[in-house]
C-alpha positions as CSV (number, residue, x, y, z in Angstrom):
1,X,99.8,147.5,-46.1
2,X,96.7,145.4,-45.6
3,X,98.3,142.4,-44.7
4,X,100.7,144.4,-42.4
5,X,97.5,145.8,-40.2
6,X,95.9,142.2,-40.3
7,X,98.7,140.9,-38.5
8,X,98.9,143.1,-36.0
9,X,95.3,142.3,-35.8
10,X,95.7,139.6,-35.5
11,X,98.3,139.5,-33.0
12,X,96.3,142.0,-30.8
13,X,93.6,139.4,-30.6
14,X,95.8,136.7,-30.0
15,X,97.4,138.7,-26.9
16,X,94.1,139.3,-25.6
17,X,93.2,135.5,-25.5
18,X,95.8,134.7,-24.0
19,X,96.0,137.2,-21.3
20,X,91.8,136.8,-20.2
21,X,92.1,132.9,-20.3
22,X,95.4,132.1,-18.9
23,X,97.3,132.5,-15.4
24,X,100.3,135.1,-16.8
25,X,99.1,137.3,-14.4
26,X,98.0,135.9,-11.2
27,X,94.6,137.5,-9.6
28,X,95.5,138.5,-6.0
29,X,92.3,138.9,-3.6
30,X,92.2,141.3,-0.9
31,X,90.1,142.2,1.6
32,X,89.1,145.4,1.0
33,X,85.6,146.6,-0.6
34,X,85.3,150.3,-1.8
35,X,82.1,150.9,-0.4
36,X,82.7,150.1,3.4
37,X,82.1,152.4,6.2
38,X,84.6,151.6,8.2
39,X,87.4,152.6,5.5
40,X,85.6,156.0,4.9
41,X,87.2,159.1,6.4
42,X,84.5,161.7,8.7
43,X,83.5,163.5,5.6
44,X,79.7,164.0,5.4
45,X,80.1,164.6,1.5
46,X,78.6,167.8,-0.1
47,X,75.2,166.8,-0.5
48,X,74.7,167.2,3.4
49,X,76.9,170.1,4.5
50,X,75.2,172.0,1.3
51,X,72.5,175.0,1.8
52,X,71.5,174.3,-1.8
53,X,69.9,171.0,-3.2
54,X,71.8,168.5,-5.4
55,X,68.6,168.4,-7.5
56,X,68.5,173.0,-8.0
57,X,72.0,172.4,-8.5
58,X,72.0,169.6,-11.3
59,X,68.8,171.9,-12.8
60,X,70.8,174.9,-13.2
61,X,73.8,173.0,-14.4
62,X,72.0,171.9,-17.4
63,X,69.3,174.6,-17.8
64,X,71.8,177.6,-18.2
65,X,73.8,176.4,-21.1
66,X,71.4,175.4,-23.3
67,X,68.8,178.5,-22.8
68,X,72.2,180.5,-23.3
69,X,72.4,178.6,-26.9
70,X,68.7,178.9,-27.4
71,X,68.5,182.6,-26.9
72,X,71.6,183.3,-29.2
73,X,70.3,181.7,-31.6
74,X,66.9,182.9,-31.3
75,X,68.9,186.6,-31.4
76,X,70.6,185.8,-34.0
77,X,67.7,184.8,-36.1
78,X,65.7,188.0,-35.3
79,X,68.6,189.8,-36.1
80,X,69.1,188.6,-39.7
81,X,65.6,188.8,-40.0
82,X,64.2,192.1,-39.1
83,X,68.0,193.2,-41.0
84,X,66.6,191.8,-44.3
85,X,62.9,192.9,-43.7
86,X,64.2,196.3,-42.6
87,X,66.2,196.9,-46.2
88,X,64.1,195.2,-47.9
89,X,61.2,197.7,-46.7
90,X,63.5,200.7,-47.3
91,X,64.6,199.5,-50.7
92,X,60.6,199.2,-52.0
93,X,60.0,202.1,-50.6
94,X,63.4,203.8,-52.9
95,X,61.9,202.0,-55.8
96,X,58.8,204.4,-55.2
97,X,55.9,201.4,-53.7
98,X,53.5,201.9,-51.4
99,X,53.7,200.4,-47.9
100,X,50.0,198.5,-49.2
101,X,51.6,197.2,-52.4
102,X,53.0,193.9,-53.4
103,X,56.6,193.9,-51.8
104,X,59.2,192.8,-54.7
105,X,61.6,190.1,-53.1
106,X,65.0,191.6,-52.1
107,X,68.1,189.2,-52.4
108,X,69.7,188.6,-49.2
């Protein structure tokens, strides 16, 4: 199977070569550049027609998400917490301690 993958490596490789560095496929030049003014239609483009800035907009794109993450898990880890410290609490106090004594540790 090795052998079978090498040649197809191989003959990938090969292809390559010879497509870069030979005429197979001629290069045609036009006269057209993407960038030109006079090619481009009216449109002003949203940055201009826009009431809000590119740079609030980009902010808030990125921003939002990850405080979204960060307060989830932040929730998430209070929750488990104060869930274990709660029971825990309640299960010393069962066992008869004091809310002063030595807490025993609870398994989670």
């Amino acid at each position: 199977m090795f052998y079978f993958q090498l040649v197809i490596m191989a003959g990938t490789v090969l292809l390559a070569y010879y497509f870069e560095y030979t005429d197979t496929f001629p290069v045609h030049v036009q006269g057209f550049f993407c960038y030109d003014k006079s090619f481009s239609k009216p449109y002003p483009g949203p940055d201009d027609t826009s009431k809000i800035p590119p740079v609030l907009i980009y902010s808030l794109v990125t921003a939002i998400p990850s405080l979204t993450v960060r307060s989830v898990h932040i929730y998430i880890y209070l929750y488990i917490f104060f869930k274990v410290s709660f029971r825990c609490v309640w299960e010393n106090k069962a066992r008869g301690q004091k809310d002063g004594a030595r807490v025993r540790s609870c398994p989670s």
